[in-house]
N, C-alpha and C positions, 0 to 999 in steps of 0.2 A: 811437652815434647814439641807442641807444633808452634811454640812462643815466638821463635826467631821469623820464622816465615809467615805468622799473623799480624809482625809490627812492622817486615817488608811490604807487603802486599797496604797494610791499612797507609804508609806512609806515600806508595805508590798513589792510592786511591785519592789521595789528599792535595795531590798537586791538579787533581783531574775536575776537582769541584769549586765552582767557580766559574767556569765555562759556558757559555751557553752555546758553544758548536767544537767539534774537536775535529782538526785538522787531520791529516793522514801523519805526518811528522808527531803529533801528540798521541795517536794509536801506535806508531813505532816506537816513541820511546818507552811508553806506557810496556808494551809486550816486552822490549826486552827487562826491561824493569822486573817485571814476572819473570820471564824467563832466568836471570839470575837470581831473583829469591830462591826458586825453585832447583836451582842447581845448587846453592848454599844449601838448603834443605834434605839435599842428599837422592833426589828425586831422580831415576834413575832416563840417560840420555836421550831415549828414544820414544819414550810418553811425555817428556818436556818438548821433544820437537812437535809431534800428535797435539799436543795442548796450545802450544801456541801457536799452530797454524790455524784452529781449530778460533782459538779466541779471535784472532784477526781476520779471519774470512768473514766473521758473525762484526765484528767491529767496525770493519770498513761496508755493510751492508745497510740498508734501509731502517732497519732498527733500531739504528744509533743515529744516524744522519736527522730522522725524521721524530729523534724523542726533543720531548721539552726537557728532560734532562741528562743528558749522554753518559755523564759520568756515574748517576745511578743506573742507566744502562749498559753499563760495562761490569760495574760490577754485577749485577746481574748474570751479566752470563759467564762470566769468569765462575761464581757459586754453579751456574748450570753444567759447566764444563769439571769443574772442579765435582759435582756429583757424579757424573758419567765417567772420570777417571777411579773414582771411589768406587766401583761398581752400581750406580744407577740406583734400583730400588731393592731393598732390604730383600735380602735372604733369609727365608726360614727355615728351621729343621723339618727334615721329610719322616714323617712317624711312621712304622711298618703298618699292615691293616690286620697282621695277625702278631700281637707281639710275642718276642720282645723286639723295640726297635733297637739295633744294633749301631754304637758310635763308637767307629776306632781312631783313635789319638795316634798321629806320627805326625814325627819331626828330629832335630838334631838333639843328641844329650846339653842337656842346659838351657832348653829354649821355651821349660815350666811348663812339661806336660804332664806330670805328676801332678803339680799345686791344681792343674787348670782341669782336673779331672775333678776334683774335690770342687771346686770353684761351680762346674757346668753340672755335678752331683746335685750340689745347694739349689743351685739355678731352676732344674728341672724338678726338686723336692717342692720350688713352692709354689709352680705352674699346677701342682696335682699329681704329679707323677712320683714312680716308686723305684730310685732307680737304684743298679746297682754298679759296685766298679771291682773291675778285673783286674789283677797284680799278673800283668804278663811281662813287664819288665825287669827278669831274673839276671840279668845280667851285671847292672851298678849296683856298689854295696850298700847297701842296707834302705834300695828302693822300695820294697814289698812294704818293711816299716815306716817309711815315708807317708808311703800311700796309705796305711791301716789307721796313723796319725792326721791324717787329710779326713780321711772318711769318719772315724769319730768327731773332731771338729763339724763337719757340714753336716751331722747326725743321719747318715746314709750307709747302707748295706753293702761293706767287701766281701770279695770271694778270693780267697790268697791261700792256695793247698801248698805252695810249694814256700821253701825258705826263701828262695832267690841267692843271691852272693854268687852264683853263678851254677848254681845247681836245680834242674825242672826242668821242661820242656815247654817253653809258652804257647804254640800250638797247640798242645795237648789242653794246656790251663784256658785257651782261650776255647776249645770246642765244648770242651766239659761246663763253662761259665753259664752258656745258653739253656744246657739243661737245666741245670742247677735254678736258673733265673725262672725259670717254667714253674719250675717243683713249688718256689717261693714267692711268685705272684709278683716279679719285679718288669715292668713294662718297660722299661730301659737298663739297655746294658753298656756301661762305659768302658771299654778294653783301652788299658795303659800299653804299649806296648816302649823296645828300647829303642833306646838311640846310641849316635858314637860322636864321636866328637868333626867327621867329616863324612861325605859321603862314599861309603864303598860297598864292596858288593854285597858282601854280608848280614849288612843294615837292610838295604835294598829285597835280601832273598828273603830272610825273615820276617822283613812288614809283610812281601807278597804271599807269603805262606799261612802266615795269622789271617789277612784279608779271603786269601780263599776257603780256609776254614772255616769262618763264621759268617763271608757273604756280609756284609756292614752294609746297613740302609746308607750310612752317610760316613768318610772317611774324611777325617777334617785334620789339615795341615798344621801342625802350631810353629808359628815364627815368634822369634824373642823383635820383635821391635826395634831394638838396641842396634843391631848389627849392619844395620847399613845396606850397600847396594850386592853385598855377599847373603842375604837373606831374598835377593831375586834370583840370584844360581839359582842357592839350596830348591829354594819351591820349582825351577822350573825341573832339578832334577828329579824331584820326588814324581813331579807330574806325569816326567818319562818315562820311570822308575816303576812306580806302584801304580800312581793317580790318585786321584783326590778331590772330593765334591765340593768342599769348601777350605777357607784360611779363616782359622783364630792368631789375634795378635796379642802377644802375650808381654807385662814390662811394660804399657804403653805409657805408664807414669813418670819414668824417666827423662834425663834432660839430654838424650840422642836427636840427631834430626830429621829421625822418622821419616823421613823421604821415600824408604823401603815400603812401609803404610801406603804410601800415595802411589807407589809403582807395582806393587804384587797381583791387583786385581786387573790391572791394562796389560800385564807381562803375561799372565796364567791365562786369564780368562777365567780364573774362576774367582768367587765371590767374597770379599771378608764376609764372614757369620759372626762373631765373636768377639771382643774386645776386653781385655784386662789390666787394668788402670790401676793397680795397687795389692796392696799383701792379705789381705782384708777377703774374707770369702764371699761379702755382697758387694768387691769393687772388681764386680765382671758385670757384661750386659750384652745386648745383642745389638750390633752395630749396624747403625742408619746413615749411608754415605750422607744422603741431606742434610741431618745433622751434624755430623762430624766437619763435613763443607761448611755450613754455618759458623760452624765453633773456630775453625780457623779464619776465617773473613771477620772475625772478633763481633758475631751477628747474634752470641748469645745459643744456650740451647732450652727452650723453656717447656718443648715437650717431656725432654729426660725431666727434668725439675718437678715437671705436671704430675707422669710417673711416678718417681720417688717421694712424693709429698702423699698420693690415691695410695701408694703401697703400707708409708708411715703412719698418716694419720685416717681414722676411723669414721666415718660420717655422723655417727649418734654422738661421739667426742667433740667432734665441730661445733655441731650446732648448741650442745650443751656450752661451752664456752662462749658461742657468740649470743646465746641467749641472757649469758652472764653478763658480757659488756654492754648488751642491750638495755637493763635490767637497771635503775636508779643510779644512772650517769656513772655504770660500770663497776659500783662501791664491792658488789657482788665475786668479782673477779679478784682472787687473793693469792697469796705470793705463794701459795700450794699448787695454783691453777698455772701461773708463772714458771715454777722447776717443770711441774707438767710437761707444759708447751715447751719448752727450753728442751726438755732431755728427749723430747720427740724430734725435736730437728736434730738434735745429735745423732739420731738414730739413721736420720740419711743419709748419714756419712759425713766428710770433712766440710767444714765451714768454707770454707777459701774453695775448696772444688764447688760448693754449692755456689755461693755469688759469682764465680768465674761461667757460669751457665746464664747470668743473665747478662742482657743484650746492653751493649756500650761499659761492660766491666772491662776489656780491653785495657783503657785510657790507665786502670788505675791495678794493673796488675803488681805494682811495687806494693802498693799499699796493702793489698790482699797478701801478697806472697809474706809479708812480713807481719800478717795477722798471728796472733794470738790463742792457740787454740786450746789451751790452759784457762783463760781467761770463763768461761763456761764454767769449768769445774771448778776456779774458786765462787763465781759466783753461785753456784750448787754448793756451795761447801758453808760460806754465810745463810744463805737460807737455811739447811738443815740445820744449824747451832741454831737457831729460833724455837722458842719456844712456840706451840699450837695456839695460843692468843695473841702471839705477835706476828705470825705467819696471817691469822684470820684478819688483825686490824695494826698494822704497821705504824698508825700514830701513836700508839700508847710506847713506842721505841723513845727510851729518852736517854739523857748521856751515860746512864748508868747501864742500861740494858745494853745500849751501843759498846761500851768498853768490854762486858759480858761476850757480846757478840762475836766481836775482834779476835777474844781470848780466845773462844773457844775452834774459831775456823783460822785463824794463824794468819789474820791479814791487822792494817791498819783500821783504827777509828774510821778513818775519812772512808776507808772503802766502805765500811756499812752504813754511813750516813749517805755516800752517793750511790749507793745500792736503791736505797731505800727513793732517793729522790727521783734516780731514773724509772723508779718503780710507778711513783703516781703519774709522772711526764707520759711514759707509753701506754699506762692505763687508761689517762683522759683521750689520749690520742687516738686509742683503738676506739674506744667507746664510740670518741664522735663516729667515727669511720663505721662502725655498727649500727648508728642510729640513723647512716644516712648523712651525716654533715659533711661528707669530704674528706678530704686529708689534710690536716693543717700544714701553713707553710707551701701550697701547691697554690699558685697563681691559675687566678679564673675557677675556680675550684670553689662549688656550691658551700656557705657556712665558713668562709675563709674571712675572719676580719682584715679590713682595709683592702681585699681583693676582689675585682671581679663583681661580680654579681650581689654578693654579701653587702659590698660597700653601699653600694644604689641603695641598695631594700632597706639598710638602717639608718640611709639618709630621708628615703622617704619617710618611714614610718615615725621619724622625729620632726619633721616639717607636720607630719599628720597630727601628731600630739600635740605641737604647741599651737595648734590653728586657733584663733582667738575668734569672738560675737562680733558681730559688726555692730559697732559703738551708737549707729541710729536707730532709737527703738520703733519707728514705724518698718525699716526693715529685719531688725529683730524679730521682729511680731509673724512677718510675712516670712521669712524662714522658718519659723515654730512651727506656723500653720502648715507651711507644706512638710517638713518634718513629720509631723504629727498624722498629716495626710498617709504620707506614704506608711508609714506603720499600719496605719489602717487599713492599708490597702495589702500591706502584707500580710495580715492576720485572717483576710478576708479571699487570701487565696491569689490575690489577682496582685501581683511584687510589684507589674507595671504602672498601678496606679489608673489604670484603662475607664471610663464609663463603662457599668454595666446596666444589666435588666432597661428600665424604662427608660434611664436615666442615656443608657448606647441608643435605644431606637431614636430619642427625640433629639441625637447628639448633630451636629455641624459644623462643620469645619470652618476656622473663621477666613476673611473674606480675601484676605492675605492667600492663605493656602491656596486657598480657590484661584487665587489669577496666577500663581503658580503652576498648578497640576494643568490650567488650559482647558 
């Protein structure tokens, strides 16, 4: 969503490095630079003016003037500024102290308050919690079922008495839910309430009549993302209207220019909490302006990735595996331990979302967007045609097993012989990286042939080896003896070779030393 205005902004930044001082004329072009990304971006009038008055007060000031590099000080504070528009520091959900805690959902019809109830259901199931969700939107047809199908998927507890289709009383559904919630041990309760398709009064009477019913610890906004600078109305009439503790943004996976995103939280005042990035009931999470700042300034987001890898993968799992690659130059690590790993990063989610989190993928967002994400599953498709000795030891694969192979997972020969080859490439290469070597191919990088450090140590120690006797046997002799010496003296405790016993007291230093030391 935020592509268009991360390749303005990075393009901006790019004219600015190189500089070792930045004129007042290069901060003006620079802001309006921003300042038109930011209106292409859809960012709504009046927090684009806030913002860059905001940047150029901080840019024309001492902290720019006085850095060694201005241009990494600008961007700087453009990400700080760019937090503070985002709403500053993370919002959490306020839990009641006697439950249930009460979360009521309002927003317009079609703005995914139904999917996102199922979505913050999931969410809350694997924080610990037992939550449950309310079918108060009787009104669009065949929303109760929506929700019933939401709520099975995210394997979470509806309460839905009434048919809907425009027959029930959702107040009544929403006061009865709390008890109900009591009776069944559910510490959260999510009330779905309707929507219309604009705002009028009727919308307006019945959110406020749900909200005073059930008293909601937290009444949270949902905007569709999509809709531009008509999604700062909506929120500021809702704010007027009912109010509302926080904003979930919903759709943020789309290719709108979510400028609404960057304007709702400076326009309300009140906080994004939420973010929903896809169809997918684990593509919600809880939105970190710092991050999300980051991720557009193309800075990477490596805490979500930290997250999602602590959530995916298991610490007794880990180190079983790196005890593998650690384990006789990794032989141990088999194309079982391979799908393993493989169907565990699957499990984070999309490939291409995952590398777009790391820092400096920007550059290469064509290459990402145009990944592959098939390419996984056939390679899980040739490993599973393997047979259990050939998954264990992949040289016994020869061209006959190979065309077996092929047949059986419905790709070419060549794929399972370069299966097989990228198999030992990333095997030796983890290994090293497990034992301690580095990462091959990383310049300066310990255990790097022809790099760095690696290179010295096996020049030295070949100058070492071939060192030859010195060809005159009376210094031959006189090498042996001190050789010989010193082993003795390391056997004897004393590595230096020092006089001891009688041998130190009756010791002198020769006469040399003596007119040295004075």
């Amino acid at each position: 969503m935020f592509d268009t205005l991360s390749d303005r902004l990075a393009s901006t930044f790019k004219n600015l490095r190189g500089k070792g001082r930045l004129s007042e004329a290069d901060i003006d072009a620079t802001a309006r630079e921003i300042r038109i990304a930011l209106l292409e971006a859809d960012v709504a009038l009046p927090v684009v003016r806030a913002f860059i008055k905001q940047v150029k007060e901080r840019a024309t000031g001492v902290e720019v003037s006085q850095a060694l590099n201005p241009a990494q000080q600008v961007i700087k504070i453009v990400n700080e500024e760019l937090i503070g528009i985002l709403g500053g520091e993370t919002r959490r959900l306020r839990f009641a102290k006697n439950p249930p805690t009460v979360i009521m959902l309002a927003g317009l019809q079609g703005a995914g308050k139904t999917t996102l109830a199922g979505k913050l259901g999931h969410w809350l199931k694997q924080q610990g919690h037992a939550p449950l969700l309310v079918a108060c939107d009787l009104q669009r047809p065949n929303a109760v079922n929506q929700l019933s199908v939401v709520a099975e998927r995210a394997e979470v507890a509806i309460y839905a008495p009434e048919p809907g289709n425009g027959v029930g009383d959702p107040v009544k559904v929403a006061q009865d839910s709390i008890e109900f919630a009591r009776s069944k041990q559910h510490d959260v309760v999510i009330v779905d309430t309707a929507g219309r398709l604009g705002i009028d009064q009727e919308l307006m009477q019945q959110a406020a009549d749900i909200r005073d019913a059930v008293k909601p610890d937290e009444v949270l906004f949902v905007v569709d993302a999509m809709i531009g600078q008509d999604a700062v109305n909506t929120a500021e009439a809702f704010r007027d209207g009912v109010g509302f503790d926080g904003v979930v943004l919903s759709k943020l996976d789309g290719d709108a220019r979510g400028g609404a995103a960057l304007s709702i939280a400076h326009v309300t005042g009140k906080q994004i909490m939420f973010a929903s990035n896809g169809e997918k009931l684990d593509d919600f999470d809880a939105f970190h302006p710092d991050r999300m700042a980051s991720r557009i300034l193309g800075m990477g987001d490596m805490l979500t990735l930290i997250e999602k890898a602590e959530q995916t993968f298991s610490q007794q799992e880990a180190e079983k595996m790196a005890s593998k690659l650690a384990s006789s130059k990794g032989k141990d690590f088999t194309l079982d331990d391979f799908l393993a790993q493989m169907e565990q990063v699957r499990k984070m989610g999309s490939i291409s979302k995952l590398l777009g989190m790391l820092p400096g993928m920007g550059q290469m967002k064509e290459q990402i967007n145009n990944l592959d994400e098939r390419e996984v599953d056939r390679t899980a498709a040739i490993i599973k045609s393997m047979t259990p000795a050939e998954r264990q030891d992949p040289t016994i694969i020869n061209g006959s097993r190979r065309a077996r192979i092929a047949k059986g997972s419905g790709v070419d020969v060549s794929a399972v012989k370069n299966l097989v080859e990228r198999f030992f490439d990333a095997r030796k290469m983890m290994s090293k990286m497990a034992q301690g070597g580095g990462m091959p191919g990383m310049p300066g990088m310990p255990g790097m042939p022809g790099m760095g450090g690696g290179a010295k140590k096996k020049k030295q120690q070949k100058q070492a080896k071939g060192k030859r006797k010195s060809g005159n046997p009376m210094k031959r002799k006189a090498e042996e003896e001190a050789a010989a010496a010193r082993r003795e003296a390391a056997q004897s405790g004393n590595p230096l070779g020092l006089p001891q016993g009688d041998e130190a007291k009756n010791f002198e230093l020769p006469d040399e030393f003596k007119k040295f030391m004075g």
